[in-house]
Every structure is written in structure tokens, then in C-alpha cells.
N, C-alpha and C positions, 0 to 999 in steps of 0.2 A: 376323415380329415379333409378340411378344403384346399384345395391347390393353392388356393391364396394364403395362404398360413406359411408357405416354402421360400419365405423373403429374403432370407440371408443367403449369400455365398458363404462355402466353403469349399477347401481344394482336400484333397487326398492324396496321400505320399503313398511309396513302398520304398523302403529301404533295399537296394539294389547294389550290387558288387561291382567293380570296373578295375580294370589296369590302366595304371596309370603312364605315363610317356618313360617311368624309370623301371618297367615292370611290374611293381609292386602291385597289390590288390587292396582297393580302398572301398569303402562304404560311405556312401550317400544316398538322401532321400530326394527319390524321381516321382516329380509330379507327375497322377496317374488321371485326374482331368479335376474339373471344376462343377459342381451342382448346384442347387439351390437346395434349403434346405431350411426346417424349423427349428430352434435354439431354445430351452429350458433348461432352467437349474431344477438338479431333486426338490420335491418336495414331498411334502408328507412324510410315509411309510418308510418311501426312497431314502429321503433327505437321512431320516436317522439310523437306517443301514449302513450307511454309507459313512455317516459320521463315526460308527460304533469302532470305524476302523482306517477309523483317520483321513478319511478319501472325500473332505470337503468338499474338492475341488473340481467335482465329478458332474461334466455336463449331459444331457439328452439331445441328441441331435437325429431329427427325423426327417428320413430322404424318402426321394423315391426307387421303388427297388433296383439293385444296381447289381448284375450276376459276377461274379469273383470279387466279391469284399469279403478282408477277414480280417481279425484280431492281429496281423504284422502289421495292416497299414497303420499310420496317423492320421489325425487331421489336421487342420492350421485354417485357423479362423482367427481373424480381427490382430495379424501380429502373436499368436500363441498357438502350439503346440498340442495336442495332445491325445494319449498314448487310447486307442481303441478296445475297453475293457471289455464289452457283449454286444452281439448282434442280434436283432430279433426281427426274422422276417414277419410282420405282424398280421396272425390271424394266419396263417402258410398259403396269404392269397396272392404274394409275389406282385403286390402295390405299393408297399409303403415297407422302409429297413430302419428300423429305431436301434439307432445309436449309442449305448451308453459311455463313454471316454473321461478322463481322469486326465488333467492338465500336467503338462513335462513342467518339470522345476527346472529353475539358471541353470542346474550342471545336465537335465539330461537331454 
């Protein structure tokens, strides 16, 4: 993959626990920094896996290796949400982390 292929921003969340000013303990998602990144929708093979179970909505998003990303975080690109399906450090040469994520709907 060329470095120039990594045009888009996106940020990365983890969902993180706090007390709040009345004690209580709340959840919210803390932005954990900002990348560059390449953006595809499934296709092919992908595309109709994916379809077979309802998961349209399922992007690829290829970074550069980034060490503690997992399956809790999100993503959030362009205004939208969503949920971190599989990681795949690609080829285990710890250069490039392909993404596969599954867009949050209104309620999640």
C-alpha cells in the first residue's frame, strides 16, 4: 500500500468510565487520537459475507499499525460512528492494521 492511499481522517474512541460531580459512574466515549487512514466499502467476496447477515453497512478502514487497538474501540468518521468488527495486522509485518467496522444506528 502507498502512503498516499491514507487521505482520510479518522478519530478513535474507547469507551471509558468516570464519576460524575454527583458520584455516580457514567460512560463516555474518549477520544484516544486522530490518524490518517484509507476508506472502502466490501466488495466482492467481502461485500456478500457481509450482506448474508445483514451487515451492509460494513466499512474497511486501513491504518498504519497502531499498538493497543482493539475490538472496544469505535471509530467516527465524516459525522458517523462505528462499531470495530476485526483487526488484522496485515501480513504480521506490524505496517499497516485493516480495519473492518459496522456503522452504529440512531439508537446505538
Amino acid at each position: 500500500m502507498e502512503i498516499g492511499a491514507l487521505r482520510q481522517r479518522i478519530t478513535l474512541e474507547r469507551l471509558s468510565t468516570f464519576v460524575n460531580e454527583s458520584g455516580f459512574e457514567t460512560e463516555s466515549w474518549e477520544e484516544v487520537g486522530t490518524v490518517w487512514a484509507a476508506v472502502t466499502n466490501l466488495h466482492g467476496r467481502e461485500y456478500f459475507a457481509a450482506a448474508a447477515v445483514q451487515a451492509e453497512n460494513t466499512v474497511k478502514f486501513t491504518i498504519r499499525y497502531l499498538k493497543g487497538m482493539d475490538c472496544s474501540m469505535r471509530i467516527s468518521f465524516r459525522g458517523k460512528h462505528y462499531n470495530i468488527i476485526a483487526i488484522d495486522n496485515i501480513k504480521y509485518q506490524k505496517r499497516y492494521l485493516e480495519i473492518k467496522a459496522m456503522e452504529v444506528g440512531a439508537g446505538g
